[in-house]
Structures are given as C-alpha cells and as structure tokens.
VOBA-1610 file (N, C-alpha, C; in pm, whole numbers, padded with zeros to 5 digits, always signed):
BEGIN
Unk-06880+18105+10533Unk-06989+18023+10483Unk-07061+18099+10372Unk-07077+18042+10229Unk-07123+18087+10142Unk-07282+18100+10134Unk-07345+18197+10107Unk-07530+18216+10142Unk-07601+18123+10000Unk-07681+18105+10032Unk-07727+18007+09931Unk-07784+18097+09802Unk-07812+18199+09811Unk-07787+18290+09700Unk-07653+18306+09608Unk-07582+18310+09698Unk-07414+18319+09614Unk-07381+18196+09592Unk-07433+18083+09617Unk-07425+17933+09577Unk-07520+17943+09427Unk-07609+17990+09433Unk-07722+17960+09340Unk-07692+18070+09224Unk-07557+18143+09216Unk-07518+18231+09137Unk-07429+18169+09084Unk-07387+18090+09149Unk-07235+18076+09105Unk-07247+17914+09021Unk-07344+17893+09067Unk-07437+17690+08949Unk-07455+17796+08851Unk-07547+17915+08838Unk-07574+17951+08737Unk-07472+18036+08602Unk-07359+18061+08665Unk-07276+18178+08611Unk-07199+17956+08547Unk-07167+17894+08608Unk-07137+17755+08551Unk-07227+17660+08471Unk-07349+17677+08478Unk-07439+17635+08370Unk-07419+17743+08257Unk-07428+17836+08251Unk-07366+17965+08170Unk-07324+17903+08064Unk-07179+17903+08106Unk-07009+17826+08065Unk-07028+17713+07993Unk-07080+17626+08041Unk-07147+17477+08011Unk-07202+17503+07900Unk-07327+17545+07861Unk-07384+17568+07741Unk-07311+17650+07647Unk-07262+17743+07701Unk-07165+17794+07559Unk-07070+17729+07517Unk-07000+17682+07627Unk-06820+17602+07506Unk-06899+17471+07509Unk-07026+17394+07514Unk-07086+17293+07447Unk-07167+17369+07306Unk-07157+17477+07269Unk-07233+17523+07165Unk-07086+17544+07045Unk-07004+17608+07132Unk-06875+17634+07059Unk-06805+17511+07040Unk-06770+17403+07103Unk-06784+17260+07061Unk-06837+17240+06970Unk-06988+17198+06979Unk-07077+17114+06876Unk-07046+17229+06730Unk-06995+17353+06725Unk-06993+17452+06615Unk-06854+17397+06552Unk-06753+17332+06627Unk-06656+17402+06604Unk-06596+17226+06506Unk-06662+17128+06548Unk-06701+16982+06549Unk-06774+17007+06390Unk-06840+17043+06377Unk-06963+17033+06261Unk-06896+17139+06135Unk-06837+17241+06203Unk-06714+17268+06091Unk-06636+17173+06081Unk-06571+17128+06138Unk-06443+17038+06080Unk-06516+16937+05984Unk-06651+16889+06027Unk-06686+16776+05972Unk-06713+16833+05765Unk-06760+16936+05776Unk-06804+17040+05639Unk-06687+17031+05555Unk-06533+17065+05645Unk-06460+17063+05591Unk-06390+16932+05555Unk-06365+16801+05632Unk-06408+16646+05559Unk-06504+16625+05452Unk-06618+16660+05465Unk-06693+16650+05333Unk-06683+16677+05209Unk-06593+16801+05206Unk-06515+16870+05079Unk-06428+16774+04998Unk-06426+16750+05092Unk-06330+16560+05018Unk-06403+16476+04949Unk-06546+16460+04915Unk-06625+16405+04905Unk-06746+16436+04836Unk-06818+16403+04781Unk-06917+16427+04657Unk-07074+16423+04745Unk-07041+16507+04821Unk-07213+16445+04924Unk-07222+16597+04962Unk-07323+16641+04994Unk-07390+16751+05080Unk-07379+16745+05249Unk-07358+16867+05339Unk-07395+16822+05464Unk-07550+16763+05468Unk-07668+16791+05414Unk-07780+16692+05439Unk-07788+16587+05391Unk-07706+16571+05290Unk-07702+16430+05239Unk-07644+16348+05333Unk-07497+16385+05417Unk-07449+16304+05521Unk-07502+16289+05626Unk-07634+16361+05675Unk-07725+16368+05778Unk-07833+16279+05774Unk-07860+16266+05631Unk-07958+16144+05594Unk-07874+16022+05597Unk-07730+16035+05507Unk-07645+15872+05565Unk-07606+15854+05644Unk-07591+15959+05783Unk-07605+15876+05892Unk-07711+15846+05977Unk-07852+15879+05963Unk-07985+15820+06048Unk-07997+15680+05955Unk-07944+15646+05844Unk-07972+15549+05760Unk-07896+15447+05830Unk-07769+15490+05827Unk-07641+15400+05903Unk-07651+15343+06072Unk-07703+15488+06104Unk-07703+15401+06245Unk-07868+15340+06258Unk-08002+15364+06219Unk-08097+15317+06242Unk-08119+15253+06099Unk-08119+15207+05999Unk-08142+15084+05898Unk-08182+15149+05820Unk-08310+15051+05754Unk-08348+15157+05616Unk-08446+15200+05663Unk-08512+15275+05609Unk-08653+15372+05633Unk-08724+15436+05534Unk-08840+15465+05529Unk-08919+15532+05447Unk-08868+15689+05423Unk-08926+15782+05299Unk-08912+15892+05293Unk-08973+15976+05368Unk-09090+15932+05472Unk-09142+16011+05566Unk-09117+15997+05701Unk-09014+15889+05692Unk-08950+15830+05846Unk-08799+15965+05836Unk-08784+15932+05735Unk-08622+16075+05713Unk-08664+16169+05746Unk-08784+16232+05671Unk-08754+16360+05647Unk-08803+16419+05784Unk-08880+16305+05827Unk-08957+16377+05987Unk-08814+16350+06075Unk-08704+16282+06097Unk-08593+16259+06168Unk-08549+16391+06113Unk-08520+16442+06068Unk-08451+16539+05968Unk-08519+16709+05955Unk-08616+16651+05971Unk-08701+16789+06050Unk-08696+16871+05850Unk-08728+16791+05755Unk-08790+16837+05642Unk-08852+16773+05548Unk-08935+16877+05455Unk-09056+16850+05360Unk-09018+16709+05281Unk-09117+16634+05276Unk-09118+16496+05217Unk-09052+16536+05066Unk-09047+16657+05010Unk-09073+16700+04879Unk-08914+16734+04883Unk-08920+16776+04969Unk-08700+16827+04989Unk-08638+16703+05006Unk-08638+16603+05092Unk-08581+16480+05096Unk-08612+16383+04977Unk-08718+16365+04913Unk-08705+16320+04777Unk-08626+16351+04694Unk-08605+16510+04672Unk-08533+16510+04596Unk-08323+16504+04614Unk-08359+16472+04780Unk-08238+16467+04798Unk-08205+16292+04815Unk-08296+16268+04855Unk-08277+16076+04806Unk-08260+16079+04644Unk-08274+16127+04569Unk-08273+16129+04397Unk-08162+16164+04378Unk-08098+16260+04426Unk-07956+16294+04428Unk-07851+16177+04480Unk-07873+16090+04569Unk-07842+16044+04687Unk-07803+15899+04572Unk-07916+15848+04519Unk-07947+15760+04455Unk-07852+15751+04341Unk-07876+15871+04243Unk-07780+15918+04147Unk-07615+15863+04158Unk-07564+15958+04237Unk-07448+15861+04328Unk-07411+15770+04420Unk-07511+15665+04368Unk-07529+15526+04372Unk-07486+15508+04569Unk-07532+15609+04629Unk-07522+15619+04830Unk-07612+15512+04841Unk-07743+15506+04794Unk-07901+15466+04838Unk-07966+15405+04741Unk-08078+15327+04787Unk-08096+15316+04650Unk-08273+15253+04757Unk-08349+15282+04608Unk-08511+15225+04702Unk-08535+15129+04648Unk-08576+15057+04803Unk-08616+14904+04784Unk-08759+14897+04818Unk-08832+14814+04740Unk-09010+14790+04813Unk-08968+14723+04941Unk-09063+14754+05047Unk-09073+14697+05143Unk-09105+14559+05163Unk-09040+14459+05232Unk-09104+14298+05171Unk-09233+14271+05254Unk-09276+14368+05351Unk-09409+14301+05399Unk-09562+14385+05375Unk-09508+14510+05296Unk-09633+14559+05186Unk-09565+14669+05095Unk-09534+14556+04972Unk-09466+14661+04850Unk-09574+14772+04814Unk-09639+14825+04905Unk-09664+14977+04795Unk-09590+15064+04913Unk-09508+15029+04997Unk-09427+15113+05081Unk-09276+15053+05018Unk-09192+15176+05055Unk-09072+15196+04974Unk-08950+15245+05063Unk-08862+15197+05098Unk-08783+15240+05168Unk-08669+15278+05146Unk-08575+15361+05167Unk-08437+15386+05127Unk-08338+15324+05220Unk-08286+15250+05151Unk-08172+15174+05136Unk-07999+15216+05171Unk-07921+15202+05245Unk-07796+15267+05257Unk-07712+15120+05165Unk-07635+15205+05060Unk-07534+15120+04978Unk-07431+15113+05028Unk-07324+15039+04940Unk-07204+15013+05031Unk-07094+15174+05042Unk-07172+15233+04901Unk-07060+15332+04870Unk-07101+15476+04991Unk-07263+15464+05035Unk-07265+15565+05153Unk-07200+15525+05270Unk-07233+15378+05263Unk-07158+15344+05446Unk-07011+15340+05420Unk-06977+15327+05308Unk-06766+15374+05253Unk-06752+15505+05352Unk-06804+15591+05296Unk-06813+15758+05327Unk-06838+15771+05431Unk-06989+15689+05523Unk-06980+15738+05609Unk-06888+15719+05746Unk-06839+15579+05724Unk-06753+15541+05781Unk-06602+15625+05792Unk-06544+15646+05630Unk-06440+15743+05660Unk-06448+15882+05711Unk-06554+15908+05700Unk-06588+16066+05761Unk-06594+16073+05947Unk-06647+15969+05977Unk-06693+15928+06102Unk-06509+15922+06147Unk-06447+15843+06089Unk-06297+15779+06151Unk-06191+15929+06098Unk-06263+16040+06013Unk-06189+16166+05983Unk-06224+16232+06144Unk-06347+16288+06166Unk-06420+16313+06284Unk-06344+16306+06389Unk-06327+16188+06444Unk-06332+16090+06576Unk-06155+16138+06592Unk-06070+16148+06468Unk-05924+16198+06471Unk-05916+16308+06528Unk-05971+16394+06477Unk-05988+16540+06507Unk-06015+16551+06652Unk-06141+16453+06712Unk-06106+16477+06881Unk-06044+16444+06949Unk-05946+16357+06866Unk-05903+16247+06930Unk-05733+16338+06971Unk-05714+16401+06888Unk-05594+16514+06849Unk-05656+16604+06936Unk-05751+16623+06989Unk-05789+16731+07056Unk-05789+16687+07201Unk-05766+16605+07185Unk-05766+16545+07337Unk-05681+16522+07431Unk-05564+16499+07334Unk-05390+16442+07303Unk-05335+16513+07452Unk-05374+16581+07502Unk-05272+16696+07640Unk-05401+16657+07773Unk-05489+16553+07758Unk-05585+16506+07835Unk-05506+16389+07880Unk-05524+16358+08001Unk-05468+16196+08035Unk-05591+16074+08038Unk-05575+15979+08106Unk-05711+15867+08015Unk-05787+15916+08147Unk-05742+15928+08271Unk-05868+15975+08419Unk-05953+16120+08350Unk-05890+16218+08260Unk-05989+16322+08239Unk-06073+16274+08137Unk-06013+16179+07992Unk-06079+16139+07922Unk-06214+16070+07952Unk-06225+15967+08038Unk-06257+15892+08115Unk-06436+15995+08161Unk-06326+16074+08278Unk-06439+16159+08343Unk-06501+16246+08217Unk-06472+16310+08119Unk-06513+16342+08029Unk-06634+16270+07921Unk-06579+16159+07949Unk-06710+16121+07878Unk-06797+16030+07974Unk-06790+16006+08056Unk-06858+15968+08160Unk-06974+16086+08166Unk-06943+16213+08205Unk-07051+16318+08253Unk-07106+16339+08103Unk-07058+16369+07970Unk-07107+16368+07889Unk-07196+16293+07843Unk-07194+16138+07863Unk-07310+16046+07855Unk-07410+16071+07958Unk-07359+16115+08083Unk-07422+16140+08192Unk-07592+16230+08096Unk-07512+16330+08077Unk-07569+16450+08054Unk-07671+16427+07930Unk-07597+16364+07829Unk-07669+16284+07720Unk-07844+16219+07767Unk-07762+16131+07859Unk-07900+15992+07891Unk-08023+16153+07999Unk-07988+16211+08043Unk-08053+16327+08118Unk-08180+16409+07986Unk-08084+16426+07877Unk-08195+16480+07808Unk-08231+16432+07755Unk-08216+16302+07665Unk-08306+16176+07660Unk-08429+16183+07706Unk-08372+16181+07828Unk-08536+16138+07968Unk-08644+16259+07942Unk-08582+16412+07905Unk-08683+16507+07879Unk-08674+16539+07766Unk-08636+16470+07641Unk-08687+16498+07493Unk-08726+16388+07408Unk-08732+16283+07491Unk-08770+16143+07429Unk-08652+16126+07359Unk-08665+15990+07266Unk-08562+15923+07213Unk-08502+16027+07087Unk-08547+16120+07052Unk-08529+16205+06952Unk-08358+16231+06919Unk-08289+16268+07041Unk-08136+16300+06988Unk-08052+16165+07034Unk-08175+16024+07010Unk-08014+15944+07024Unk-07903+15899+06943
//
C-alpha cells in the first residue's frame, strides 16, 4: 500500500512532465508556425493580430493591442503595416463614427486560413502512429484542461 506522501510525490513528479512537454509542445508548434510564415509577407505579430481579428471580428486599436498585451502606439503602427498589405483595412464604426475599427480583408483571412490548414498538417502528421481512441482521449483531456483554466483566468486564452 502506497503512503499518501509517495502518492502526493508521484501527482507531483507527473504534473512536472505535464507542464514541460506542454511547454515543449506549445515551443515546438509556434516554431513550425514561424517557419510557415516565411512563406508569407506578414510578421509573427502581425499573424497574432489576424488571428484575434479572424476568430473574434473587427475591433478597435485598443481592443488589439490590450488582447495582445501591447502599446496602442506599437499596434498602430503595425495595423499601418497590416493595412499597407492590403490584410486590414479601418472602417468607422456604424453606431459612433469617431470610433474606428480594424477590419480583417479577404487577403488576411487567405493567409490566415492557409497557415491555420499548414499548422493543423503538421499535427496532424504528428499524430499519424496515434489511433482515433488516443486521438480522441487526447483531446478530450486537453479541452478538459483548457475549459479548467478558463474558469481561473477568465475568458482571456479562449
């Protein structure tokens, strides 16, 4: 019979594990994605701004840059960039034009879409020696785990 000390070592030596090859994951994921981008005429923050655009609509420059965790003054000038190569483009707001929102064009959601379906290959190839019951359980606990920190960081990483 195992003592509840050597139980409470052995969750912890596996929470351990857990957080690192989920760090070496999310590292190893966000390279590949850098290296898709190279294909492509965009910045990694530029593709960080077209996708809060893509999956949540349009938004103001102080709705981004606070999602984005930077200076109203850095995301301007990266919406200007953004704009330039016709990704975005700012529209007045229709229910009080002295607010201004940025816009996702067809040519960011092009990109972000193929980057997303470059992505999704890469795990998908990574997965390939998984059968559909681990796949399955795999992302089952992963959403699991997802909707968990949700509940203690607010809606922030959905």
């Amino acid at each position: 019979m195992k003592s509840k000390e050597s139980i409470e070592s052995f969750t912890l030596n596996c929470v351990a594990d857990i957080e690192k090859d989920l760090r070496y994951i999310a590292c190893i994921i966000k390279q590949k994605g850098r290296e898709i981008l190279n294909q492509y005429k965009i910045t990694p923050p530029q593709f960080i701004a077209l996708q809060w655009l893509f999956e949540d609509g349009d938004m103001t420059i102080g709705e981004l840059s606070s999602k984005m965790y930077l200076a109203c003054s850095t995301m301007t000038d990266l919406i200007d960039r953004m704009e330039k190569n016709q990704l975005v483009a700012r529209m007045k707001d229709s229910q009080d034009r002295r607010v201004v929102r940025i816009q996702l064009l067809e040519e960011g959601e092009r990109i972000i879409d193929e980057v997303i379906q470059k992505r999704q290959l890469f795990v998908q190839q990574t997965l390939s020696d998984f059968n559909d019951t681990e796949i399955m359980s795999l992302k089952n606990n992963l959403m699991k785990m997802h909707q968990e920190m949700k509940k203690d960081r607010g809606e922030i990483f959905e």
